[in-house]
N, C-alpha and C positions, 0 to 999 in steps of 0.2 A: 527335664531341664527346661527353663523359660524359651521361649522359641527369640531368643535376640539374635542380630547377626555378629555383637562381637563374640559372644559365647560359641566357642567352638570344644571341637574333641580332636587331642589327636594321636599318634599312630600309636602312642605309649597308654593310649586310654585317661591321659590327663584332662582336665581342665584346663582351657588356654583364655587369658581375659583380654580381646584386642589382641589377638596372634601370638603369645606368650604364654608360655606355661605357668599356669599359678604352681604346684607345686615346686616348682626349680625359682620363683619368689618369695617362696616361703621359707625353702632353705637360704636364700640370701637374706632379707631380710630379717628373718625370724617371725613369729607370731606372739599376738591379735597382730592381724595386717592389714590395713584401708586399701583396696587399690583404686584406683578413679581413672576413667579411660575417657583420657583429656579429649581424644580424637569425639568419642561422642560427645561431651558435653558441651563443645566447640559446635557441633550438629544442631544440638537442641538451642545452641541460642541463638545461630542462623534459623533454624525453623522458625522460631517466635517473631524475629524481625521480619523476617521475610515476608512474612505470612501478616504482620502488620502493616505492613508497607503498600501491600497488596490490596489491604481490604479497609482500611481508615484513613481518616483524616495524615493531612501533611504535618509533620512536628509529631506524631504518637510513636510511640516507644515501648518497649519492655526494659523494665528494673528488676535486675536479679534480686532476691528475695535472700538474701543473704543469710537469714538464721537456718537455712534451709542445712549450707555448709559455707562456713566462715572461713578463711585462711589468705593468707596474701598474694598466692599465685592463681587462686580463682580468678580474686578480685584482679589482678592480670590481664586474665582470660577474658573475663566479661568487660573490661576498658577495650581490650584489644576487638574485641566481638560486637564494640556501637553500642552495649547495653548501660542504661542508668544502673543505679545501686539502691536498693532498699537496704537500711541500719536501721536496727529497733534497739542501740544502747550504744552507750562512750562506745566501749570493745569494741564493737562490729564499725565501728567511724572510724575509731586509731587504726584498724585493720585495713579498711579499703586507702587510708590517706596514708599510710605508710607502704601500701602496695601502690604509689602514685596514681591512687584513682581520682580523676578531677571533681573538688568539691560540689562544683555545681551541678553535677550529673547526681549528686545522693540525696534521698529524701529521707530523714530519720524519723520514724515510727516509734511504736510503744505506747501503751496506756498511761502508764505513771512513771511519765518523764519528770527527773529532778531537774531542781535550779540549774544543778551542774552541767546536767548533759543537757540543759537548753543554752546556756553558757558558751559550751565546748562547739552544739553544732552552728551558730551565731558566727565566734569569733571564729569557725574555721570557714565560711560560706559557703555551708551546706545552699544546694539551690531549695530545698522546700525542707518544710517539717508539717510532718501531719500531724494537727491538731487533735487529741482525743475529747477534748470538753472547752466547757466555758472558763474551769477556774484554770486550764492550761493554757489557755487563751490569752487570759490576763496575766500569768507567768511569762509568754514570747512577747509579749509589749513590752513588758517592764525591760526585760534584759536586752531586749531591742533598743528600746529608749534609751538605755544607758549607753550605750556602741554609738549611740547614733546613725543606726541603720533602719529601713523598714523592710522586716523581713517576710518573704514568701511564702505562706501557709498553703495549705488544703485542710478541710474541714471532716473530719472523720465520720460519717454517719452509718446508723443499720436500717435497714432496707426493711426487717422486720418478713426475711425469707428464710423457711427450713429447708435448706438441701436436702435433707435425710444423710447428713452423713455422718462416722464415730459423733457422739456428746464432746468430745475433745477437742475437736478440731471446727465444731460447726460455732459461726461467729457472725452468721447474717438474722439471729432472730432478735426480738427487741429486749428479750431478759436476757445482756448479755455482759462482760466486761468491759466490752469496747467498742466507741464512738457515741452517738447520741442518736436515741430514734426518731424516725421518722411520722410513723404513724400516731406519736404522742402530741407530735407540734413542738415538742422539744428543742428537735433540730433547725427549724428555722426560727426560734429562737435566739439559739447561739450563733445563726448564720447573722443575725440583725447585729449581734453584738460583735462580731468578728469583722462588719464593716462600719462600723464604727470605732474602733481604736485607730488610731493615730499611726501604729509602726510595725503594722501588719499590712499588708497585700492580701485580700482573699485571693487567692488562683487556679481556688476549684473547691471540688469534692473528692471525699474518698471513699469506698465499701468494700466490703468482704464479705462472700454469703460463705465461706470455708471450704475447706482440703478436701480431697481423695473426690471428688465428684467426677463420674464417670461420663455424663449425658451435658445437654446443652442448655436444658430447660433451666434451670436456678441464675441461670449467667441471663439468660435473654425474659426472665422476669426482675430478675437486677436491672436488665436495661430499660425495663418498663417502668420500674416505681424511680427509679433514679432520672427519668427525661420527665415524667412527669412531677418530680420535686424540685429541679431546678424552674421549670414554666412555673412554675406556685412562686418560687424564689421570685423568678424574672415578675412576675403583676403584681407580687408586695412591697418588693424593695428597687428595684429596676437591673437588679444587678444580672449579668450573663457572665456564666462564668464557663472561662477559655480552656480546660485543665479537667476530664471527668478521669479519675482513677478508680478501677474496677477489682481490683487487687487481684490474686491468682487463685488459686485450688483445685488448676487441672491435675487429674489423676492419674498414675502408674501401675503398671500390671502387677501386683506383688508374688503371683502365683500363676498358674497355668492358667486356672479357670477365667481368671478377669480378661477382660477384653479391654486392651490398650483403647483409652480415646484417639481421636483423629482430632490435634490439637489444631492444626491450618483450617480444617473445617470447620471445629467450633468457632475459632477466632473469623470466619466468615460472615458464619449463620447469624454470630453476635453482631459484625457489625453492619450486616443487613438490616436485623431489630433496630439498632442505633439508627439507622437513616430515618424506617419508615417512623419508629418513637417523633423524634426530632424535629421531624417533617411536619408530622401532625401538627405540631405545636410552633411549625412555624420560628422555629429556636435554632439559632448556628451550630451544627453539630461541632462540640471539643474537642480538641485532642485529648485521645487515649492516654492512658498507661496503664498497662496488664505488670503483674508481678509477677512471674513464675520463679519458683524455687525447686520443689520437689520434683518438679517437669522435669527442671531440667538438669539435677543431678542422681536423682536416683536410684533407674536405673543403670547408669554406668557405673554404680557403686559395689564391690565385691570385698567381704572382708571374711578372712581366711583364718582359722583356728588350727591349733595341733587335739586331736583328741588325747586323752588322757590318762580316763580310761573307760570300761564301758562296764553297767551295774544293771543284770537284768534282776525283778522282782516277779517269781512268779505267778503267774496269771493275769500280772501286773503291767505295770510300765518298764520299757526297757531305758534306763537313763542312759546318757551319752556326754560325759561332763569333758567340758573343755576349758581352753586356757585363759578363755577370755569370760563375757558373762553382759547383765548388768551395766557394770563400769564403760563397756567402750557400746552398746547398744541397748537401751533402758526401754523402747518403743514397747516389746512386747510384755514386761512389765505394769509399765502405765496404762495399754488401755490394751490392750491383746492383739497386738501387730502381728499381721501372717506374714508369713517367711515362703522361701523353697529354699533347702538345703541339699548340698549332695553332696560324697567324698572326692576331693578332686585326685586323689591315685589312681581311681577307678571307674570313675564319669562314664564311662560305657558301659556298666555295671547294671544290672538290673535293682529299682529300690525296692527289696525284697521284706525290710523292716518297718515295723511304726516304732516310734523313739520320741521320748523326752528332750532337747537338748537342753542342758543342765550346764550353767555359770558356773565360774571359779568363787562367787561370792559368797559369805557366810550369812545366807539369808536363803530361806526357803521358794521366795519368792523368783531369785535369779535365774530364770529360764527365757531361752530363746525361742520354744515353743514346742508345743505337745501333742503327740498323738500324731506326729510327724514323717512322711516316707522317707526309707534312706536305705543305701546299700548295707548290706551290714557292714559294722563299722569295728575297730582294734586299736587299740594304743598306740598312736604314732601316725596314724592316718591325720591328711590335712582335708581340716572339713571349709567347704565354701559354702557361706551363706548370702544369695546373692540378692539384689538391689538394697543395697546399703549406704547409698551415694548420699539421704538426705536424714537431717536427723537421727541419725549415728555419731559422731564426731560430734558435731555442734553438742551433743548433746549428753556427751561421756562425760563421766566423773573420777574422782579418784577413790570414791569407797573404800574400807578395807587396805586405803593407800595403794591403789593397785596403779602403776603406772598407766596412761593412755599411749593408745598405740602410732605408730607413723603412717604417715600416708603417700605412697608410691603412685607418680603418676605415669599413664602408657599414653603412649603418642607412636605410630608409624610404628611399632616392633620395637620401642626404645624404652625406659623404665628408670625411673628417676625420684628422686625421694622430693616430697614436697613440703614435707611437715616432720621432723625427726621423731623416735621414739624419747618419748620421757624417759628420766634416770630415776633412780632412791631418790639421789641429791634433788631432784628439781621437785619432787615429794616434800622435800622440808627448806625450801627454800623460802620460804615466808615465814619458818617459824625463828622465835627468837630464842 
């Protein structure tokens, strides 16, 4: 089992998630089950403040990273926690402003933002939108122009840095979807064009070198090419811009082997790099914003299956098919996400098996991952597969019409549903 301190065993040999038995949640709630253990995630976004407060500029900040895990009592949690909001679509905006998250705390994201949802963030006073290009550039003028407002941009740019991390998630090199590079001249291109429109504010930059990054190096050569692209900005155009967004892609332990980062340290080390960068260049160091998402729900993420039944092949793989799949966790589909699974009846149990774990979905591909330790496992066992907290949920579907699951949150020993289970009905509730 993951060495976290809310994961405990206790006298029953259960799984307990934040002091609570997962299987006495399982039977209440029923399964696929989300649980989310508010008490940590509450943690993780005091650490991030804290920890920025500590080592940057006055006014920087962290923006929950919302596509991480969307829902209305998050966005709650992160108003009540000092944090801005990252939105990269309408949905993730109607969700934090219907969870009364203050407009001007949100910055809305996305590559190929419509008319609409430049529209929607406009007329709601979103405080920034990050620009991906020049032709969305002239889309926030125009619908700006019309409002008669001049709105708040940051300029989205790639740094044209390989993290080494998944193809999937890496988004700091120059062949990529999003923003404009750096090293083409590109970018300060559309920075020439972006200060001259009439109903825009430049109020910065933005980058992203991508996810799961374990080390500090990719972040604090972000901070190099990005203090020395603004000094290029500053002697072409004279502009200094107040506002450096760094995005996030601190990484989580998914497995024993990974060695959790030391997030307050990186966010140190980084903004030592920022001084001595900015110094050089003789340039007013900006206020930050870091985006963490997966930081900071991840981990506290446990979502809990009933097994089903168990299908050994011999010589072969032993399957272990459950009730969920797919549908409510696609990760290790998409790009082969590692897991730790264990049976929570039995958590003190020795993982005596390797096993398949195999989706309820009619598709071959539906596995939550393979070649996998696990107690041996029986019909009716509840299986936990744990750090589920980020891209799970945001990222379930209903294939095969399979209901998504609810999501229970833990706080002090207390357990509370935050997201209900979907019905049939709400399955055909858009159809005519």
């Amino acid at each position: 089992m993951l060495k976290q301190p809310n994961l405990t065993v206790n006298n029953a040999g259960h799984l307990c998630v934040g002091g609570i038995d997962a299987v006495a949640l399982a039977e209440k709630y029923g399964t696929p089950l989300y649980l989310l253990d508010e008490d940590m995630v509450r943690a993780r976004m005091g650490l991030y403040a804290s920890a920025m407060a500590a080592h940057l500029p006055a006014g920087s900040r962290p923006y929950y990273a919302s596509k991480a895990l969307c829902c209305k009592e998050l966005c709650r949690w992160a108003k009540e926690e000092g944090m801005g909001l990252d939105a990269v679509s309408s949905g993730e905006l109607y969700t934090a402003l219907a969870a009364g998250f203050p407009a001007e705390d949100i910055c809305l994201h996305g590559n190929a933002k419509t008319v609409e949802d430049i529209r929607y963030a406009v007329e709601s006073g979103v405080g920034l939108i990050a620009a991906d290009g020049e032709e969305e550039l002239y889309r926030i003028d125009a619908v700006a122009g019309e409002m008669g407002v001049r709105q708040r941009v940051l300029l989205r740019v790639t740094p044209g840095i390989d993290p080494h991390t998944f193809a999937a998630v890496n988004t700091g090199v120059i062949d990529v979807k999003f923003g404009v590079p750096i090293p083409t001249g590109q970018a300060l291109a559309v920075t020439k064009t972006a200060l001259a429109l009439s109903n825009i504010i430049l109020e910065g930059f933005h980058c992203h070198v991508g996810s799961q990054i374990f080390d500090a190096d990719p972040f604090l050569l972000e901070a190099d090419v990005m203090a020395a692209f603004l000094s290029d900005v500053r002697r072409q155009t004279g502009y200094i811009a107040p506002v450096l967004d760094l995005g996030g892609g601190f990484a989580v332990a998914y497995a024993e082997a990974d060695a959790a980062p030391d997030c307050a340290g990186m966010i140190a080390a980084l903004a030592g790099r920022l001084r001595e960068n900015f110094a050089q260049y003789d340039y007013p160091l900006p206020r930050i914003i870091l985006e963490p998402g997966r930081g900071i729900v991840a981990a506290a993420g446990v979502t809990l299956y009933t097994v089903q039944n168990v299908k050994s092949v011999p010589g072969r793989a032993c399957y272990v098919a459950l009730d969920g799949g797919m549908t409510d966790d696609p990760r290790y589909a998409l790009y082969g996400a590692r897991y730790t699974a264990l049976i929570a009846d039995r958590a003190d149990e020795p993982q005596t098996e390797r096993v398949t774990l195999a989706g309820r979905c009619c598709e071959s591909g539906d596995l939550l991952g393979e070649d996998m330790p696990l107690q041996a496992a029986r019909a009716g066992d509840v299986l936990a597969v744990l750090v589920t907290g980020a891209y799970n949920y945001s990222m379930a579907s209903n294939y095969n019409r399979v209901p998504r699951p609810p999501i229970a949150a833990l706080r002090g020993g207390e357990d509370r549903l935050i997201v209900r289970r979907e019905t049939l009905a709400d399955i055909v509730g858009c159809d005519l």
